[in-house]
C-alpha positions as CSV (number, residue, x, y, z in Angstrom):
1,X,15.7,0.7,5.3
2,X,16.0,-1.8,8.0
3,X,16.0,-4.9,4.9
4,X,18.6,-3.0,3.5
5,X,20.9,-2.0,6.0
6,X,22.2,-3.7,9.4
7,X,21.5,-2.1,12.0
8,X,21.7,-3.4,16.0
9,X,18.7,-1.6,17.2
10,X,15.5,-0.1,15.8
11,X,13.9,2.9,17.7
12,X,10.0,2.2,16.9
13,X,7.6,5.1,17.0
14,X,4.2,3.3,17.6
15,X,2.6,6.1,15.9
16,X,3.7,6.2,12.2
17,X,1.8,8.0,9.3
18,X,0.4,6.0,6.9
19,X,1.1,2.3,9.4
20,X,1.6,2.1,13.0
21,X,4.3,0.8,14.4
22,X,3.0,-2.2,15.8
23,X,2.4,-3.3,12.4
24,X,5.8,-1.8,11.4
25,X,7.4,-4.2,14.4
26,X,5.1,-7.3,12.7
27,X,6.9,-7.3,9.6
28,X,10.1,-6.7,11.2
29,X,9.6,-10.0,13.1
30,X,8.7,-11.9,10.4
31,X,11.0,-10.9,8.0
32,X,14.4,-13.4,8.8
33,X,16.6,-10.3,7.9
34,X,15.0,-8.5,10.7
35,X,13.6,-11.4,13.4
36,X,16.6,-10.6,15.8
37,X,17.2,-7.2,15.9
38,X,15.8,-5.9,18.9
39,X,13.1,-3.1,18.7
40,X,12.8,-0.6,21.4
41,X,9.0,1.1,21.0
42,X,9.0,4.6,22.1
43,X,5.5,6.4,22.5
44,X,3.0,8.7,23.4
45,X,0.6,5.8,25.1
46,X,1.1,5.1,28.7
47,X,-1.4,3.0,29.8
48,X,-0.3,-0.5,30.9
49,X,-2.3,-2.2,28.3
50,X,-0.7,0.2,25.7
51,X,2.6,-1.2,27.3
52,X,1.2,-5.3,26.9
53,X,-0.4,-4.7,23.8
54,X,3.6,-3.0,22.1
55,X,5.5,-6.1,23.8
56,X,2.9,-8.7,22.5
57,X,3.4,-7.2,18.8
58,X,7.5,-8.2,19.1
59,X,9.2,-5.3,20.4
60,X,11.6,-6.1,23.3
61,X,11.2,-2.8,25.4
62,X,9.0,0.0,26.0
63,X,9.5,3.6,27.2
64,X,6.8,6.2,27.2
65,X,7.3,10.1,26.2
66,X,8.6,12.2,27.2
67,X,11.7,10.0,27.7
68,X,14.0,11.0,30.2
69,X,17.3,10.5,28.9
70,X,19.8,8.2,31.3
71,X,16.4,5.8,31.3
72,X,16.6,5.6,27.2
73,X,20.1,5.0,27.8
74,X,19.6,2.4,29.7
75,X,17.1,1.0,27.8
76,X,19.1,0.7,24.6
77,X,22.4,-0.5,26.6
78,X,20.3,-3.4,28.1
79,X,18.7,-4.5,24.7
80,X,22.5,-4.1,23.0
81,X,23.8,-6.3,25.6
82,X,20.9,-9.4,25.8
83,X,21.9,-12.2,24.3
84,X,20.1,-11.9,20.3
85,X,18.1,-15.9,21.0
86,X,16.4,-14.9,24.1
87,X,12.9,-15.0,24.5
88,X,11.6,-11.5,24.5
89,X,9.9,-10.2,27.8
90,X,8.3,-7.6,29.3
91,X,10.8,-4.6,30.8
């Protein structure tokens, strides 16, 4: 769906039946459709090398569940407002 519609930000499960989403965020990042839309990983795995290991796979921020709502707000209105040719770093 995301090589066939634009979209300004992709919500990435990291856990995804069938791939993962660190895999999922991989093709995203190589595809030139898809290199520059930001990906915000949302999961389950809390551990600070969880956390390293998601932003080293391309996605530009991290939240753990269970969310808490204003921070996921946040989130997504700081990675709708960076500028898209930034290098992407840890949040």
């Amino acid at each position: 769906l995301a090589l066939t519609e634009k979209f300004d930000l992709i919500v990435m499960d990291i856990q995804l039946p069938g791939t993962d989403g660190l895999t999922a965020t991989r093709l995203l990042r190589y595809n030139p459709i898809t290199e520059k839309v930001p990906v915000l990983a949302v999961t389950a795995h809390a551990m600070r090398s969880d956390e390293k290991r998601i932003l080293e796979a391309g996605c530009d921020g991290y939240l753990a569940k269970p969310i808490a709502y204003k921070e996921f707000l946040a989130e997504v209105t700081r990675l709708l407002n960076a500028p898209a040719d930034t290098e992407r770093t840890e949040t």
